[in-house]
C-alpha positions in Angstrom: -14.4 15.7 -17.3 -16.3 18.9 -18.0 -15.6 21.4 -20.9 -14.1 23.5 -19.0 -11.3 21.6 -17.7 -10.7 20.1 -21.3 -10.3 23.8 -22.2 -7.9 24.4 -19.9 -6.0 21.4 -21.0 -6.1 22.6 -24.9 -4.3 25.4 -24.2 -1.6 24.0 -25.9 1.1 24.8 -28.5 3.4 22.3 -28.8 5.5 21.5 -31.8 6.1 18.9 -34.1 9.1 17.8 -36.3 9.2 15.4 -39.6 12.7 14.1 -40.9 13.4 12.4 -44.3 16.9 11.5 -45.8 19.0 13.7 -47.6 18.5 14.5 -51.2 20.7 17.3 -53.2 19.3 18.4 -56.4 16.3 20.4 -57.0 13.5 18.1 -58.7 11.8 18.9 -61.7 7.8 18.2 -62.5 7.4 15.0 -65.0 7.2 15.5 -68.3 3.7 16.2 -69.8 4.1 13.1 -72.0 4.6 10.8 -68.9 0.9 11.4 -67.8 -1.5 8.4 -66.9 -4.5 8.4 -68.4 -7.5 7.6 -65.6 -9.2 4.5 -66.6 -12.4 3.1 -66.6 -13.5 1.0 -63.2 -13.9 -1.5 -65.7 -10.3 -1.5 -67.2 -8.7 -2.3 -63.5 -8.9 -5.8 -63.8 -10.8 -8.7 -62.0 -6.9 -10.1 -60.8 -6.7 -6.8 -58.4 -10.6 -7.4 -56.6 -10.0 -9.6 -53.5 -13.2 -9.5 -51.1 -12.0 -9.4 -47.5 -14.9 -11.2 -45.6 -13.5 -13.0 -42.3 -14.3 -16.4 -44.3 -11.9 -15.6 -47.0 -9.1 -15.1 -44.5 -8.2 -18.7 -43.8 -4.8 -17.3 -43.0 -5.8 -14.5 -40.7 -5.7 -14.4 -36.7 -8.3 -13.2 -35.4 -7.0 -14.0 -31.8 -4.6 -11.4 -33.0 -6.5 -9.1 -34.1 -9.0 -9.2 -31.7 -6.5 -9.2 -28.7 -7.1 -6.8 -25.5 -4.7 -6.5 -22.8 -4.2 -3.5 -20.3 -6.4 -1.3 -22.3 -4.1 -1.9 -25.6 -5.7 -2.8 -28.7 -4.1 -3.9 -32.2 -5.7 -2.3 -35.1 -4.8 -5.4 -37.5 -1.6 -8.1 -36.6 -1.0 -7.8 -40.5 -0.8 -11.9 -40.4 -2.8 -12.6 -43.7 -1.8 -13.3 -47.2 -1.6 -10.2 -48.1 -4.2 -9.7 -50.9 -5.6 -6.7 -48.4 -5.0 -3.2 -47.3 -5.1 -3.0 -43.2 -4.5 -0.5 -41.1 -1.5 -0.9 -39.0 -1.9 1.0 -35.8 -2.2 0.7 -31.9 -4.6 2.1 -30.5 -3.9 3.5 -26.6 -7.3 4.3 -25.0 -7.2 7.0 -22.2 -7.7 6.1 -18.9 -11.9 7.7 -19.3 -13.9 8.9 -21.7 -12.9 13.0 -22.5 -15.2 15.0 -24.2 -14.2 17.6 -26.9 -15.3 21.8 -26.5 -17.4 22.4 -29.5 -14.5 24.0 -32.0 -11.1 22.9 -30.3 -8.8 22.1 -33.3 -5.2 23.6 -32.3 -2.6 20.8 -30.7 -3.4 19.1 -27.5 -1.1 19.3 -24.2 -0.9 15.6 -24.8 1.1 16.1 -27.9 3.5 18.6 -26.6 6.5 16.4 -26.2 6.2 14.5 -30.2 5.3 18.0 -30.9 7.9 19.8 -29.9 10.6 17.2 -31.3 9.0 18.7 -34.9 9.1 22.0 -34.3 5.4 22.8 -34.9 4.9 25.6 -33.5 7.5 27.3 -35.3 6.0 26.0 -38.6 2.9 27.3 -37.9 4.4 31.1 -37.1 6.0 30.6 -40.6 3.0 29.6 -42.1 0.0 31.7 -41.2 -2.3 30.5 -43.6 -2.4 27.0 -41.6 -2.8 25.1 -44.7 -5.7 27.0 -46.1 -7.0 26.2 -49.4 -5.5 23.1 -49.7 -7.9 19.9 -50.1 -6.4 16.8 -48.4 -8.1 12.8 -49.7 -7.7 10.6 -46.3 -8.3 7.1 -48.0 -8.9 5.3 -45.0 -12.1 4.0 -42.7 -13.9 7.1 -43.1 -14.4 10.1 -40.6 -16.7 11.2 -37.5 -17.9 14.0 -39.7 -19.5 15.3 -36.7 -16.7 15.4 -34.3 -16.1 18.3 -32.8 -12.6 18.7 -33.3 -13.0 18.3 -37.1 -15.4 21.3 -37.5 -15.5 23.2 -40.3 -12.6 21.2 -41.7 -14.0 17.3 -42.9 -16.1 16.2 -45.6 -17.5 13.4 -47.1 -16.3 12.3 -50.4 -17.6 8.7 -51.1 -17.9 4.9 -49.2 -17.0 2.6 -52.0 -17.8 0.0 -49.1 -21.5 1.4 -49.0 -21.3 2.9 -52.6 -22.5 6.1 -51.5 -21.4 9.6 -50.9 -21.9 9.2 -46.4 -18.0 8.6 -45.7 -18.5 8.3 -41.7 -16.9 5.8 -39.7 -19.1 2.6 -39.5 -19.0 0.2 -36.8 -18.6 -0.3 -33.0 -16.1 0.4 -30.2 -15.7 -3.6 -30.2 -14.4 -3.5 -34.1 -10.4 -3.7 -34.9 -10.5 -0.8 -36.6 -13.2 1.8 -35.6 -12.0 5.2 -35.5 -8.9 4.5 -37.0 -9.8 7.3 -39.8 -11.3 9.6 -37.3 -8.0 9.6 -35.3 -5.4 9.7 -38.3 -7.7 13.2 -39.2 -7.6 14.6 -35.6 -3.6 14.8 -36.6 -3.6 16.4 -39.7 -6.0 19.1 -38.3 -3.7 19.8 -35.2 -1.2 20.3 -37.7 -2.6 21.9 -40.7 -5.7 23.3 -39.0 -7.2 25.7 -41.7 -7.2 22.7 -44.7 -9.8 20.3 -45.9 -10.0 17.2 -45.6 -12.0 14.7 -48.3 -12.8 11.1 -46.5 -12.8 8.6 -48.7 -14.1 5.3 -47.2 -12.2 1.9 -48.6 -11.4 0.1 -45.1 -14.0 -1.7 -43.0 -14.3 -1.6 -39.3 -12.6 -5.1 -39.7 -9.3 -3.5 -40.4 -9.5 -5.2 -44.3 -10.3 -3.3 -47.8 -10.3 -4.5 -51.8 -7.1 -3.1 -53.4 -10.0 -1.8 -56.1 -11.7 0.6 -54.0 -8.0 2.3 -53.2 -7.6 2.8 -56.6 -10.8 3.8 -57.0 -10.3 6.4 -54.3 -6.9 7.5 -55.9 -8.7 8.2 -59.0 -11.4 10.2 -57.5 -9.7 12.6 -55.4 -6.8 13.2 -57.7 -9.9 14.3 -60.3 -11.7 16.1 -56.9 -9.1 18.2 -56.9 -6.8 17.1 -54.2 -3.4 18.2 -53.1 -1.9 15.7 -51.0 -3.3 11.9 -50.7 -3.0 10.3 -47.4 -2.7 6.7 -46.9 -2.2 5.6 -43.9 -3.3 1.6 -44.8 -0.7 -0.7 -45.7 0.2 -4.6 -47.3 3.0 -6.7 -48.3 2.1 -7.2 -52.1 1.5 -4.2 -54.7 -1.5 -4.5 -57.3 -0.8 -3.0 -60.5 -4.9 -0.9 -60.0 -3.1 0.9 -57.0 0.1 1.8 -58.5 -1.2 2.8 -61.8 -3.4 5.4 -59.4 -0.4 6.3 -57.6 1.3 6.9 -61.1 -1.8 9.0 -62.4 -1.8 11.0 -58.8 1.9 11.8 -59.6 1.2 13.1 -63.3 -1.1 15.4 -61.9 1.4 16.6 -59.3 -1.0 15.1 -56.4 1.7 14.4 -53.4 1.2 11.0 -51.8 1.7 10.2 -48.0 2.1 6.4 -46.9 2.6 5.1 -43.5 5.2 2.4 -43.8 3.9 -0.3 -41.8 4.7 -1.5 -38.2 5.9 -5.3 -38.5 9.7 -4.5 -37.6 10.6 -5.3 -41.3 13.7 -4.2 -43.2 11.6 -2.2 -45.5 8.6 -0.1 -45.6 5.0 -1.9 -46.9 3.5 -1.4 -49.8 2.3 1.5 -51.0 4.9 3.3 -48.6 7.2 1.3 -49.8 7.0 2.5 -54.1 6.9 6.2 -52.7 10.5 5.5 -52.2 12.2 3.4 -54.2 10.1 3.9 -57.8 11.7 6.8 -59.6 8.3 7.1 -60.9 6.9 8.3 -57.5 9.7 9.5 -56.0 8.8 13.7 -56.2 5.5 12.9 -55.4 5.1 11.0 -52.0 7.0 10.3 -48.9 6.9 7.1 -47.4 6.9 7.6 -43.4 8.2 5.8 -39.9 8.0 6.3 -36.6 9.7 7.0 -33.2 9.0 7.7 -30.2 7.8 11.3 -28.5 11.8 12.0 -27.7 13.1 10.6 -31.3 14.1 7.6 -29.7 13.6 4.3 -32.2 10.8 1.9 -31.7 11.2 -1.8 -32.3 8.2 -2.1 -34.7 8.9 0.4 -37.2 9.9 -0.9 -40.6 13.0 0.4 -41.7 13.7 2.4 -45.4 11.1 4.9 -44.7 12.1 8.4 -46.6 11.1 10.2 -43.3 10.2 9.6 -39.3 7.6 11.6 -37.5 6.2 10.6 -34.1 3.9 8.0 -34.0 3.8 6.9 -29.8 0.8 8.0 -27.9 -0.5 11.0 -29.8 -4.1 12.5 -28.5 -6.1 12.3 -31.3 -9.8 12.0 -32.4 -12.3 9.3 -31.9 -15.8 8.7 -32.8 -18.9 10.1 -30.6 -16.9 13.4 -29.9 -14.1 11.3 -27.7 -10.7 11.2 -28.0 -7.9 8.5 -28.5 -3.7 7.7 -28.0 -2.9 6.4 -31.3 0.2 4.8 -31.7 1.9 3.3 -35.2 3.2 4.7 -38.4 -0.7 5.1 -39.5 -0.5 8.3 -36.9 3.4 9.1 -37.9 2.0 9.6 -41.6 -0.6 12.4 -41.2 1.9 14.5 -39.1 3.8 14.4 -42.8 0.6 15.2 -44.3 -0.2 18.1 -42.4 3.4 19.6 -42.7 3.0 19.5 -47.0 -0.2 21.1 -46.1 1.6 24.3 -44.1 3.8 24.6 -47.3 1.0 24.2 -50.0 -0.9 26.9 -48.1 1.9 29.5 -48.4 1.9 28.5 -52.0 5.2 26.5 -52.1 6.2 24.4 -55.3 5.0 21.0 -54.6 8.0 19.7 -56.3 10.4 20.6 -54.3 8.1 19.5 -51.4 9.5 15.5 -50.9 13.5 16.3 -51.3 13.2 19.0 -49.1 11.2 17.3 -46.4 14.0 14.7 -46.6 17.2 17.0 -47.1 16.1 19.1 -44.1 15.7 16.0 -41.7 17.4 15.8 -38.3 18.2 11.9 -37.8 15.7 11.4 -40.2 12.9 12.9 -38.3 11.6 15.7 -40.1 11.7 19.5 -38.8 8.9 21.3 -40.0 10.7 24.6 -38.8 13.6 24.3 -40.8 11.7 22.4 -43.8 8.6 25.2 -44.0 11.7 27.8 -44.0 13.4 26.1 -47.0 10.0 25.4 -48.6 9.3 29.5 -48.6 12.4 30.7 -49.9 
């Protein structure tokens, strides 16, 4: 397809719509005294280090993982013991290989239906900064820092896989989880087009990562400066390194955005899943769901979430300057992301930021037009 026609296609607005429950009262920040100190590496404990090489997974399918059909491929089946982070997404190939324009960063066409069930446009008439100025932390499998579609808008903040300061996407086409973190980026930056975004690389092309290096991550943008954390990895059992960074995150007023998993569950995953229920966290993240492009429920989606954003067959990024349909609650979770990031950038209190996300819900599926409104007031 030549750059032209994919031009013409990106002529686009669409609009896009997150939803939370309802909550009544205005929050208040924490109280200075309730900050967590930032410990040393050293002080997270051997108990919370679990190397995720294939031959320590006795209890992980790779038939699952590694299973093709009709052009569908699963991220990560989520069928271990639990002692890793994974991300938890579908990923929906398109029928050939599109090529960005050199700069194209507004919604695509694609996404005019999920968008449109948000209200995105309308957000982004109310907020004309577009979420500049405000640094986003994507703790994930690290970005095409070269894609087109991220210009001007990614950077590399550290591979504590590597242990160095290149945060790119490593790995093949043929690997469960290449470009996961390249396509959950692609969404915040249709959203929130004019903010930054840190990668910080903790998840291999596998689909696996050490609970350490999250909480290492945690640590490290919180102290780079970062407004909103997105997570878009997930697992069934909590380490005490990742919540304590979750708990120093919220003590610097650093919002948090989890995907809650895609296993059909009666409950979000962990971390998604102490965003809601830990009074702790509660003002500072939002755990999110999906549904489909027309707010109609999908099967997989874990229930409890605090809010539902699309997360079916959105266009998104892809490594080598192509593009992907990502589908799962890792792609629900950055829509979220991107819509704190509209607020932020018209210099909204972040406090207010999760109960109104949530209060101003339809169905649960968040409306950035009516949430950015309340935000501004």
């Amino acid at each position: 397809m030549s750059h032209t026609s994919v031009l013409k296609r990106l002529i686009l607005i669409t609009t896009v719509l997150l939803s939370l429950a309802s909550c009544s009262q205005t929050p208040k920040a924490p109280e200075a005294t309730a900050e967590v100190q930032n410990p040393e590496i050293s002080q997270l404990g051997s108990a919370d280090v679990f190397d995720m090489t294939l031959s320590d997974r006795s209890n992980y399918q790779t038939t699952a993982v590694r299973w093709w059909t009709s052009g569908v491929k699963w991220w990560v089946s989520g069928t271990n013991s639990g002692l890793e982070y994974w991300t938890d997404a579908v990923r929906w190939w398109a029928s050939a290989v599109r090529w960005w324009a050199e700069g194209v960063f507004l919604p695509a066409p694609d996404n005019s239906k999920p968008f449109k069930l948000i209200n995105l446009d309308k957000a982004q008439l109310l907020a004309p900064n577009l979420g500049a100025g405000v640094n986003i932390a994507l703790i994930d499998t690290g970005v095409d820092l070269n894609h087109p579609m991220l210009t001007g808008a990614v950077k590399s903040g550290w591979d504590y896989l590597g242990n160095d300061s290149n945060a790119s996407e490593e790995g093949a086409d043929t690997d469960v989880a290449y470009g996961h973190g390249t396509a959950v980026a692609g969404l915040i930056r249709q959203v929130a087009p004019k903010a930054t975004i840190t990668a910080f690389r903790v998840i291999t092309s596998d689909g696996s990562g050490r609970s350490r290096d999250v909480a290492k991550a945690i640590y490290d943008a919180v102290n780079g400066g970062a407004d909103i954390i997105n997570m878009s990895v997930s697992t069934d059992t909590l380490t005490s390194s990742v919540y304590t960074a979750m708990l120093y995150a919220a003590s610097k007023k650093v919002l948090i955005v989890a995907s809650g998993g895609n296993s059909g569950g009666n409950q979000p995953l962990v971390p998604a899943l102490q965003l809601g229920n830990d009074p702790l966290l509660d003002l500072s993240g939002l755990s999110v769901g999906s549904v489909n492009g027309d707010g109609s429920s999908v099967s997989w989606n874990n229930k409890g979430n605090e809010v539902l954003a699309p997360g079916v067959n959105l266009f998104t990024a892809y490594p080598g300057q192509r593009v992907v349909y990502g589908t799962g609650s890792s792609f629900s979770a950055p829509l979220v992301t991107g819509a704190l990031a509209l607020a932020l950038g018209e210099n909204a209190n972040n406090w207010k930021l999760t109960t109104l996300a949530q209060s101003t819900s339809n169905g649960g599926i968040i409306d950035m037009s009516l949430f950015l409104k309340q935000a501004l007031k």
